[in-house]
Residue frames as a rotation matrix with the C-alpha (Angstrom) as fourth column:
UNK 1
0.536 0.811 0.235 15.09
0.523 -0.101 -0.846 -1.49
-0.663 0.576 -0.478 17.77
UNK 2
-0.321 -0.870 0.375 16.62
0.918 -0.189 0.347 -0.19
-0.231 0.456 0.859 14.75
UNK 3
-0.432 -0.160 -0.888 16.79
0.255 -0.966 0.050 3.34
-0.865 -0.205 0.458 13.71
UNK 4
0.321 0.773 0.547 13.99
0.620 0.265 -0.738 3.58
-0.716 0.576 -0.394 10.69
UNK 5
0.737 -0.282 -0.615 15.76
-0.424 -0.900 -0.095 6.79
-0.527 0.331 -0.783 9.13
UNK 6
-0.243 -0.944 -0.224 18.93
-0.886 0.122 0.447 5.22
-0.395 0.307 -0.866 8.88
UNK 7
-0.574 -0.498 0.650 18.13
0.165 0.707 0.688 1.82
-0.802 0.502 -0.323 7.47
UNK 8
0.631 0.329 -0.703 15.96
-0.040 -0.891 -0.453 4.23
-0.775 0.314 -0.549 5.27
UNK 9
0.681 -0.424 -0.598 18.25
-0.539 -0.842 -0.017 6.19
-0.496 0.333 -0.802 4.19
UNK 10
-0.285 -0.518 0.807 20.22
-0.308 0.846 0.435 2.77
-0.908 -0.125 -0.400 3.57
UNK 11
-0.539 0.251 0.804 18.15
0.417 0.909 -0.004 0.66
-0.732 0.333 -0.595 1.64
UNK 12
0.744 0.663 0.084 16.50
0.402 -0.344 -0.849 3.25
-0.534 0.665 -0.522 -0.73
UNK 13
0.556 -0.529 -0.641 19.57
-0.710 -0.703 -0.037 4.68
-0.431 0.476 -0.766 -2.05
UNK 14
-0.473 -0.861 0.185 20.58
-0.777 0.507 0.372 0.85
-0.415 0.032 -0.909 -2.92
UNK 15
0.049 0.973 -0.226 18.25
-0.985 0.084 0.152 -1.49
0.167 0.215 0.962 -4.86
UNK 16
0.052 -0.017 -0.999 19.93
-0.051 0.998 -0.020 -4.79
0.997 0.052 0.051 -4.20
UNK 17
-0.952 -0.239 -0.193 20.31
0.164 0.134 -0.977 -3.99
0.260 -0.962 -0.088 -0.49
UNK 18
-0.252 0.967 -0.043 16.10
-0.953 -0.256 -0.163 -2.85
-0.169 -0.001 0.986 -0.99
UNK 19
0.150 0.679 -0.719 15.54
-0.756 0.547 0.360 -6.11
0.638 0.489 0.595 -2.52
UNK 20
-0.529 -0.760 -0.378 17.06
-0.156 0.524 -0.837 -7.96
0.834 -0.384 -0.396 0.44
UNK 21
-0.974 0.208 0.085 15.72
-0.107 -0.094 -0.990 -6.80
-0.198 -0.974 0.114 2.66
UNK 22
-0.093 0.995 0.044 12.08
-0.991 -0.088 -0.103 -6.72
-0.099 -0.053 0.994 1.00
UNK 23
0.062 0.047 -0.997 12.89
-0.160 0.986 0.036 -10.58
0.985 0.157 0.068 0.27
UNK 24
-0.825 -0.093 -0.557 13.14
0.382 0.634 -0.672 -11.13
0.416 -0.768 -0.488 4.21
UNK 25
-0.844 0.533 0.054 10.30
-0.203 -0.225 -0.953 -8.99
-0.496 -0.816 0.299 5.50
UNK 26
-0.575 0.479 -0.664 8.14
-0.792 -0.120 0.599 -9.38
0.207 0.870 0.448 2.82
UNK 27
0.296 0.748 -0.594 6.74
-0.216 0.658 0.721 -13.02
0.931 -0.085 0.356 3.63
UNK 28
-0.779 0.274 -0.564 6.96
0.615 0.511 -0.601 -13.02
0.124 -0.815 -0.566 7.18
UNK 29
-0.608 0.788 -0.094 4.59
-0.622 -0.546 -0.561 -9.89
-0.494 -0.283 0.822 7.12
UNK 30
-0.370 0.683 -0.630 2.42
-0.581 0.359 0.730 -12.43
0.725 0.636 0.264 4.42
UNK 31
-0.416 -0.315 -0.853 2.66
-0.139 0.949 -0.283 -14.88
0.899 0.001 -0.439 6.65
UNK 32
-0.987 0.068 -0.149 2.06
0.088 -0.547 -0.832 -12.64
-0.138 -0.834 0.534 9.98
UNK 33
-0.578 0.787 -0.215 -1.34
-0.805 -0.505 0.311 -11.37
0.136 0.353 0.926 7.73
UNK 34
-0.169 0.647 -0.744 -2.74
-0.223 0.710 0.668 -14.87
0.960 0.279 0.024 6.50
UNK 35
-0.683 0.074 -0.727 -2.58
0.507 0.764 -0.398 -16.07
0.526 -0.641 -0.559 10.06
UNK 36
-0.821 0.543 -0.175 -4.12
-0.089 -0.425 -0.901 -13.29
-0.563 -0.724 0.398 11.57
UNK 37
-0.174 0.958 -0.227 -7.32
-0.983 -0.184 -0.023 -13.36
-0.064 0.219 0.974 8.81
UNK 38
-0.900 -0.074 -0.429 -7.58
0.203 0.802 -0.563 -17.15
0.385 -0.593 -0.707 10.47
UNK 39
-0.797 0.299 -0.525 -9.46
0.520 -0.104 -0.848 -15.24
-0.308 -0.949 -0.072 13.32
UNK 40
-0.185 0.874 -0.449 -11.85
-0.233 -0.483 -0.844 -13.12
-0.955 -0.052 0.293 11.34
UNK 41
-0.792 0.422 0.440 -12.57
0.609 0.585 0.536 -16.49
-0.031 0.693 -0.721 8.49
UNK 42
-0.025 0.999 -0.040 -16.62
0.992 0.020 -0.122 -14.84
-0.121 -0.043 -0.992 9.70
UNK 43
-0.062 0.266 -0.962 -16.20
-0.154 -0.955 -0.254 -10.72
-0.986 0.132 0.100 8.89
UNK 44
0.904 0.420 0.079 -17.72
0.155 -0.148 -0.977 -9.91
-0.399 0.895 -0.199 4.97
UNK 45
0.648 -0.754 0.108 -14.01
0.509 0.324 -0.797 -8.97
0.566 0.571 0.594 4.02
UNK 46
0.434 -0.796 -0.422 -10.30
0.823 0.160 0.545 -8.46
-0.366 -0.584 0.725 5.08
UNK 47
0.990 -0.074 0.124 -8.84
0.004 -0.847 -0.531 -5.32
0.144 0.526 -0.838 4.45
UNK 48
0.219 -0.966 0.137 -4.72
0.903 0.254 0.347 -5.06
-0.370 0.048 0.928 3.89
UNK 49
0.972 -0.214 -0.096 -2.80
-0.231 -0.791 -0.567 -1.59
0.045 0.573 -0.818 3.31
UNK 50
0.035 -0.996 -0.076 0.87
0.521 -0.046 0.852 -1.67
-0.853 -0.070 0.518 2.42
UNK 51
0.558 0.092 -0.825 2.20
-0.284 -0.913 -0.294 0.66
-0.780 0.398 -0.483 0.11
UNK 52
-0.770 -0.629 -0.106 4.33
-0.609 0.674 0.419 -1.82
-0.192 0.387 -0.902 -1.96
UNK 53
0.216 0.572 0.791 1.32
-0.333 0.805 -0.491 -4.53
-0.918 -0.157 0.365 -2.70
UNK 54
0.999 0.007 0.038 1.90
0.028 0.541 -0.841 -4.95
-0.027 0.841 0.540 -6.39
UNK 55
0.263 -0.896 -0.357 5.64
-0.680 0.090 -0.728 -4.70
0.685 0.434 -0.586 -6.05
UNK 56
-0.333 -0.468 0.819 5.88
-0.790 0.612 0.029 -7.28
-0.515 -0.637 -0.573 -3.04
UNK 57
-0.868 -0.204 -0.452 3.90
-0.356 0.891 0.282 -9.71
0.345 0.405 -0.847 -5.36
UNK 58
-0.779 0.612 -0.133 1.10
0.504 0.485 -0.715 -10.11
-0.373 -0.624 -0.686 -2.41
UNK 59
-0.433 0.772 -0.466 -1.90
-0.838 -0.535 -0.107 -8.53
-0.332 0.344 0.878 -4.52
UNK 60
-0.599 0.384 -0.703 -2.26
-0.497 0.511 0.702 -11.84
0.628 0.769 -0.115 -5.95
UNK 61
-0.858 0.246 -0.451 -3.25
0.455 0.771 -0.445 -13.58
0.238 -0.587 -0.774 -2.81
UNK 62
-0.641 0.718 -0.272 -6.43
0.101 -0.272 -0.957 -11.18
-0.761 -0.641 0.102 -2.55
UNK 63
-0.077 0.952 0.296 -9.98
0.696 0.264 -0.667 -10.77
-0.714 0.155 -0.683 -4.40
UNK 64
0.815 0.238 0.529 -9.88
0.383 -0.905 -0.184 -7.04
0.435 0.353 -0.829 -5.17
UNK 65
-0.323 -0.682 -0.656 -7.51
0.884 -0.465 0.048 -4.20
-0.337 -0.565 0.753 -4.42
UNK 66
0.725 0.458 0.514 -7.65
0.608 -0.776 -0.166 -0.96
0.323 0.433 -0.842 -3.96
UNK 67
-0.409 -0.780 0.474 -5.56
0.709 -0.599 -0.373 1.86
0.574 0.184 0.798 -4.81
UNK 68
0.747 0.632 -0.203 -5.67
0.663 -0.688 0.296 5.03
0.048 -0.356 -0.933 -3.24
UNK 69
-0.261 -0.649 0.715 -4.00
0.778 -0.579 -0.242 8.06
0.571 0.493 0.656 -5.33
UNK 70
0.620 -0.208 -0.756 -3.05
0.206 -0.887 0.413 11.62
-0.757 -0.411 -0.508 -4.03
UNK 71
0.773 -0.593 0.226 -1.30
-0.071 -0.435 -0.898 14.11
0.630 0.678 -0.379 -6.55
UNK 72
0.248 -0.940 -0.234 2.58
0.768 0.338 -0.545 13.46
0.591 -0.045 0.805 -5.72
UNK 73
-0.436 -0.561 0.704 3.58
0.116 -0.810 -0.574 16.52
0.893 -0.169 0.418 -4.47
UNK 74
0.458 0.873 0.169 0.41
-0.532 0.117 0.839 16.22
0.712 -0.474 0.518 -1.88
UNK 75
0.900 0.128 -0.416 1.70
-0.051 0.980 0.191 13.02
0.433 -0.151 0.889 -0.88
UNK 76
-0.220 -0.939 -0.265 5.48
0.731 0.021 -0.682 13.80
0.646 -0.344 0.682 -0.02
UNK 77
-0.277 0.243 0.930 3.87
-0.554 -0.831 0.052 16.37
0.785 -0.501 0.364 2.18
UNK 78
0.775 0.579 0.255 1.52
-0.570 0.466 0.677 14.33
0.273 -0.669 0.691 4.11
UNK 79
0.853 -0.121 -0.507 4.50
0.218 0.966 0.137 11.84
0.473 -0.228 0.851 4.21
UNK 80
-0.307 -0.937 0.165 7.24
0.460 -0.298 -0.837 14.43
0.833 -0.181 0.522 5.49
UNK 81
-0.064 0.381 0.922 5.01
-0.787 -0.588 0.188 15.56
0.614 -0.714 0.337 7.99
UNK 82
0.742 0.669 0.045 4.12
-0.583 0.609 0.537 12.45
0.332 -0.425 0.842 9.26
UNK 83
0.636 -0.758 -0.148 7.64
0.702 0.647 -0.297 10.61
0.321 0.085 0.943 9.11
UNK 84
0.697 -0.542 -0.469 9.47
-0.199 -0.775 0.600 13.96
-0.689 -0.325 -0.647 10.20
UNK 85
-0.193 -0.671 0.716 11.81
0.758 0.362 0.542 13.01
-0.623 0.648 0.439 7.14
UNK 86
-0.245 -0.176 -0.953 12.63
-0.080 -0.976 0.201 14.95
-0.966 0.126 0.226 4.31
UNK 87
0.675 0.651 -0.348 11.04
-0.457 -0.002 -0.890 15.68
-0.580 0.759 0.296 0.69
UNK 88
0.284 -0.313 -0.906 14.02
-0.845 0.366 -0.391 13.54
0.454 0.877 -0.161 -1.21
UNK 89
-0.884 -0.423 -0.198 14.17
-0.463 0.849 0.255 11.03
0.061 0.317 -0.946 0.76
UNK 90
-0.072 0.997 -0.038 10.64
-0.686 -0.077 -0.723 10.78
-0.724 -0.026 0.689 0.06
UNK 91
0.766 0.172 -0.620 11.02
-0.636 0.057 -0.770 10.89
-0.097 0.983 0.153 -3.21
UNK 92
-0.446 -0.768 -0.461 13.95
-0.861 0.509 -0.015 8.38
0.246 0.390 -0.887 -3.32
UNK 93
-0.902 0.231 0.364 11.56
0.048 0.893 -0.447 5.80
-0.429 -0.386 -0.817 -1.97
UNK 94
0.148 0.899 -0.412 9.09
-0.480 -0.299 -0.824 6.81
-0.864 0.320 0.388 -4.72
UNK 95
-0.199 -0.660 -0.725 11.67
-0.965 0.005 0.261 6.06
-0.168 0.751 -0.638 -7.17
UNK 96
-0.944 -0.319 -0.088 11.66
-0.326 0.941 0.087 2.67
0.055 0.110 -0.992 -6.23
UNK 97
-0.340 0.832 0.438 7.72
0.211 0.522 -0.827 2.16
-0.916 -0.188 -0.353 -6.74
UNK 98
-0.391 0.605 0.694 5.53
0.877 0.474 0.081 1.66
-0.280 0.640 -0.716 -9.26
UNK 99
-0.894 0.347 0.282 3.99
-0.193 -0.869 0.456 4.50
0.403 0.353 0.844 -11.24
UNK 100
-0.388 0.922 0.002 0.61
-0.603 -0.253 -0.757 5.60
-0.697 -0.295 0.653 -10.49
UNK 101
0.168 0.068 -0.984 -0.21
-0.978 0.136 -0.157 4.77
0.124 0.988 0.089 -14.10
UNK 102
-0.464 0.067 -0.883 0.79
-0.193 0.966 0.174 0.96
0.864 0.251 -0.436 -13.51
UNK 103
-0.900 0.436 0.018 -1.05
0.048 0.141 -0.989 0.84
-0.434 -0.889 -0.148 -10.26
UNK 104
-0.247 0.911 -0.331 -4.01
-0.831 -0.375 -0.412 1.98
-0.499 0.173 0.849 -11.80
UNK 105
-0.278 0.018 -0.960 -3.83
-0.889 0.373 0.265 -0.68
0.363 0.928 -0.088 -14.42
UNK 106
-0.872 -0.438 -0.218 -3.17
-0.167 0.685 -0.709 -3.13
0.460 -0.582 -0.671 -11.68
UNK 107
-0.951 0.264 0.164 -6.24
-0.176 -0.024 -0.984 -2.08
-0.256 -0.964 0.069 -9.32
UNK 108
-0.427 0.904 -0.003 -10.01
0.880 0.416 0.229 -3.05
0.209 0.095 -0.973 -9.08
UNK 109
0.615 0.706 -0.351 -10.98
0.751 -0.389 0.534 0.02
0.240 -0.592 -0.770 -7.29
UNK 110
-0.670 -0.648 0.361 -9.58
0.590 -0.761 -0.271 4.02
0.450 0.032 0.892 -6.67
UNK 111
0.436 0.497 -0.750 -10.08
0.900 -0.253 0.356 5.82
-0.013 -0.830 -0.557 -4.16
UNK 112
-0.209 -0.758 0.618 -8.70
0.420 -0.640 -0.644 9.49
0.883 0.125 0.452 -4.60
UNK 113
0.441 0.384 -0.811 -7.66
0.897 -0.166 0.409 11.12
0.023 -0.908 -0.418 -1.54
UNK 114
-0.608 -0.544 0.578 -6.47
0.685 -0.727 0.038 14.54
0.400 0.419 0.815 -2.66
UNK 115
-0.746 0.312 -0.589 -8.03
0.200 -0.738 -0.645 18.01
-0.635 -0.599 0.488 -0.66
UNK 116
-0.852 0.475 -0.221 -10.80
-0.518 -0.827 0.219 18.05
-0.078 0.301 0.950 -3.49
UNK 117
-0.336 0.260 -0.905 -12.37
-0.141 0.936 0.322 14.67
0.931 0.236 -0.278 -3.78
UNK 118
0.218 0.394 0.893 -14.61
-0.970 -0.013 0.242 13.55
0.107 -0.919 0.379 -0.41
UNK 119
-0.919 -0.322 -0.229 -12.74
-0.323 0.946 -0.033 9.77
0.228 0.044 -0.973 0.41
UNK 120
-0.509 0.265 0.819 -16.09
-0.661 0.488 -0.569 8.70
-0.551 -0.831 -0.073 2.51
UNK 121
0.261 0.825 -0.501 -18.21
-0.798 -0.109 -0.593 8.33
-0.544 0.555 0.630 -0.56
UNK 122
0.041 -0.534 -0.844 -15.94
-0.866 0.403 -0.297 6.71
0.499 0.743 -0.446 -2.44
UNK 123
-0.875 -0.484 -0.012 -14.99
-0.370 0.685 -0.628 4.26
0.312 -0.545 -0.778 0.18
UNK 124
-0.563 0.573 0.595 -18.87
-0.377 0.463 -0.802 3.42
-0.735 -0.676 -0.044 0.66
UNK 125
0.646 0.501 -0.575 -19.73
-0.693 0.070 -0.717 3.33
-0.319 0.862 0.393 -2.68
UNK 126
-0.413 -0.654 -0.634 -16.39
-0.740 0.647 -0.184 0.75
0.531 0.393 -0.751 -3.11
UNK 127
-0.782 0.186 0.595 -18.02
-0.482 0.426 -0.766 -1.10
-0.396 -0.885 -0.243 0.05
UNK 128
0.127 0.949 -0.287 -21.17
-0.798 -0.074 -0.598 -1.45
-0.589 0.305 0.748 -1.56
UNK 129
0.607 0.162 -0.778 -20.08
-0.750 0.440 -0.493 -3.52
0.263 0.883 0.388 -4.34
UNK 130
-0.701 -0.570 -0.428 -17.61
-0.538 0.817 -0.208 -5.45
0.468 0.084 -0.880 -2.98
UNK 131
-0.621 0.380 0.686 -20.31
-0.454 0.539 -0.709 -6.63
-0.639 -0.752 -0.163 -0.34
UNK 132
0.797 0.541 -0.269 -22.92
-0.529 0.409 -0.743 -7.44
-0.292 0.734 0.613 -3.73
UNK 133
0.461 -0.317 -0.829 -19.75
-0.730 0.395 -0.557 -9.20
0.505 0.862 -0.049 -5.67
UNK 134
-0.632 -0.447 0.633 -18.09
-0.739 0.592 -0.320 -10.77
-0.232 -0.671 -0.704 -2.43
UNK 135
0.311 0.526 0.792 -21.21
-0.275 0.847 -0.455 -13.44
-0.910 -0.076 0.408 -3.08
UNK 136
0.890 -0.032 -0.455 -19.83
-0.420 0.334 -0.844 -14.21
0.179 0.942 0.284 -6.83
UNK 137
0.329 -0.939 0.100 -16.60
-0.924 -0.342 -0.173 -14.74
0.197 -0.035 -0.980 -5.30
């Protein structure tokens, strides 16, 4: 199993080794997805998180998307805590995404998840409609 830090610490500090590699994992994980929502053809909808959707390209293959924003600084917390990694090479693998600002532009639906904002609401009140518009679909 490889060592997630190190090919990390790799591939963000390099954008043509990044784009390599997102050009090989990229559509077998599409590929991995489409087969698995095969098996649930009969649930109201398919949910997909990847933190890269509008830069891998795979947003187009779905209905709706949703975004879900956190002030920056927030976010490299939650993601150095969670990754035991450190706050630049956070941020060097921020570098290489999409602004907020073109996400937004990008998405159907926002979900802030920031310490002031309650997420459930949002997320039932995003439910709501997709389950009314899923029939226009």
């Amino acid at each position: 199993m490889p060592d997630r830090q190190k090919v990390a610490k790799l591939v963000f500090s390099d954008p043509k080794l990044l784009a390599s590699l997102n050009g090989i994992i990229h559509p077998v994980v599409r590929e991995r997805f489409l087969k698995w929502c095969e098996d649930f053809q009969a649930a109201p909808y398919i949910l997909y998180e990847a933190a890269i959707l509008f830069e891998s390209g795979f947003a187009s293959d779905f209905d709706r998307t949703i975004l879900v924003l956190a002030d920056e600084n927030l976010r490299i917390a939650r993601v150095v805590r969670r990754n035991h990694t450190t706050e630049e090479d956070v941020r060097q693998r921020i570098s290489n995404q999409m602004t907020d600002s073109e996400k937004i532009k990008k998405a159907d639906f926002i979900v802030v998840n920031n310490q002031d904002d309650l997420v459930i609401p949002q997320i039932l009140k995003i439910d709501k409609l997709i389950r009314e518009d899923g029939k226009n679909w």
